[in-house]
C-alpha positions in Angstrom: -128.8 101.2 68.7 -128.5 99.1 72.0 -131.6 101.4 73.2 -131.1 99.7 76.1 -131.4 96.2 74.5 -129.3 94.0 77.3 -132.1 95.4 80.2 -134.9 94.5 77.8 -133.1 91.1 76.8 -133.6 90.2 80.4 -136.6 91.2 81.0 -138.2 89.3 78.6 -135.5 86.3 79.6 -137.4 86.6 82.8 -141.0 86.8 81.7 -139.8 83.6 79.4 -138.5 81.8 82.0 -141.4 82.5 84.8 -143.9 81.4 81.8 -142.3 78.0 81.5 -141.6 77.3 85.0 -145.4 78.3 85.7 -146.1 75.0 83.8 -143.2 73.0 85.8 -145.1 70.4 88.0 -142.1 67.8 88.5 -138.1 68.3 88.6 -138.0 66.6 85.2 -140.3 69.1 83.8 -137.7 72.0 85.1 -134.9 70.4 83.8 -137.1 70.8 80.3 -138.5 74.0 80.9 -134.3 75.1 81.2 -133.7 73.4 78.1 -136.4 75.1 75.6 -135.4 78.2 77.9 -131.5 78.1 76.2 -132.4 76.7 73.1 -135.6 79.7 72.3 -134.0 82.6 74.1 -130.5 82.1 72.9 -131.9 82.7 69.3 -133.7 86.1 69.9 -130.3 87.1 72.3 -128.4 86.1 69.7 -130.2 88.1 67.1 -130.7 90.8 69.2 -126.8 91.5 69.8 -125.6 90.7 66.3 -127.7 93.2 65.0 -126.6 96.0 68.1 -123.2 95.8 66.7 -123.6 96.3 63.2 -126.0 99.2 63.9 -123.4 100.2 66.4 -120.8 100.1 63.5 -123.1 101.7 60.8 -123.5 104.6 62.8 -119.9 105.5 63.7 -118.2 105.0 60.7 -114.8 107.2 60.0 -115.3 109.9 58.0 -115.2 108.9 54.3 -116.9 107.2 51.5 -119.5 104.9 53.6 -120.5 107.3 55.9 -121.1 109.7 53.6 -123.4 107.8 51.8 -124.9 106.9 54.9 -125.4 110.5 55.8 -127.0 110.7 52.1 -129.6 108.4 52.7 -130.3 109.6 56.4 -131.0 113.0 55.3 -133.1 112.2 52.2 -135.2 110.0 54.7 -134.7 107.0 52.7 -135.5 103.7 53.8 -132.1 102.6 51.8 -129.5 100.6 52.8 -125.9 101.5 53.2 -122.6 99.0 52.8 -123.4 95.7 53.6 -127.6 96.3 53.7 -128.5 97.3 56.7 -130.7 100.2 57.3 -128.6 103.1 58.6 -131.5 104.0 61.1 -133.1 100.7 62.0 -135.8 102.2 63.1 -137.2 103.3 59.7 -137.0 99.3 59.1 -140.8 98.1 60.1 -139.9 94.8 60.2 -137.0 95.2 62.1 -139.2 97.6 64.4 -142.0 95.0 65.0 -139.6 91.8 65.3 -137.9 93.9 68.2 -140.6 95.4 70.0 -143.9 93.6 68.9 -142.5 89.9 70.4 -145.1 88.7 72.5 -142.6 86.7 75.1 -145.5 84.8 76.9 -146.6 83.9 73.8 -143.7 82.5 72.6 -143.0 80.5 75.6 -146.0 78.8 75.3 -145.6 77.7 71.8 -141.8 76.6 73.2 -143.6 74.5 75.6 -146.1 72.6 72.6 
């Protein structure tokens, strides 16, 4: 799943971090525009790679029992969920699909910064 995750991660770590520092007029406020850069970013990162491993390990199960259930549900196009819930293609998850590529990074830094 990492579709390339860790090069997007820090391009929008960048366009975060440019946002807030746009708004930096004094050392003090880039000491706090550092601080709501860790505390925001670290979330979505967080998020972001948690959810890379366990698609990571959804698709390349062992042969056997889970993966052939996976298989199951991938080829009756199912938006089902296999083992522990996750989608076995997260891509036919909308929410999922939004929440990752839908995040409007400017915009969240300027909510971080109110």
């Amino acid at each position: 799943m990492d579709r390339a995750q860790g090069a997007a991660q820090s391009i929008e770590d960048a366009a975060f971090l440019g946002q807030l520092c746009c708004s930096a007029g004094t050392i003090q406020d880039v000491f706090r525009a550092l601080h709501i850069f860790q505390m925001k970013r670290k979330e979505r990162t967080t998020t972001v790679g948690k959810r890379s491993l366990e698609i990571g390990r959804t698709w390349a199960l062992c042969d056997g029992p889970e993966q052939e259930t996976r298989d199951k549900v991938l080829r009756e196009g199912k938006c089902g969920v296999v083992g522990d819930g996750l989608y076995p293609n997260p891509f036919s998850d909308s929410g999922f699909v939004e929440w990752l590529y839908g995040n409007d990074v400017f915009e969240d830094a300027i909510r971080a910064l109110d």
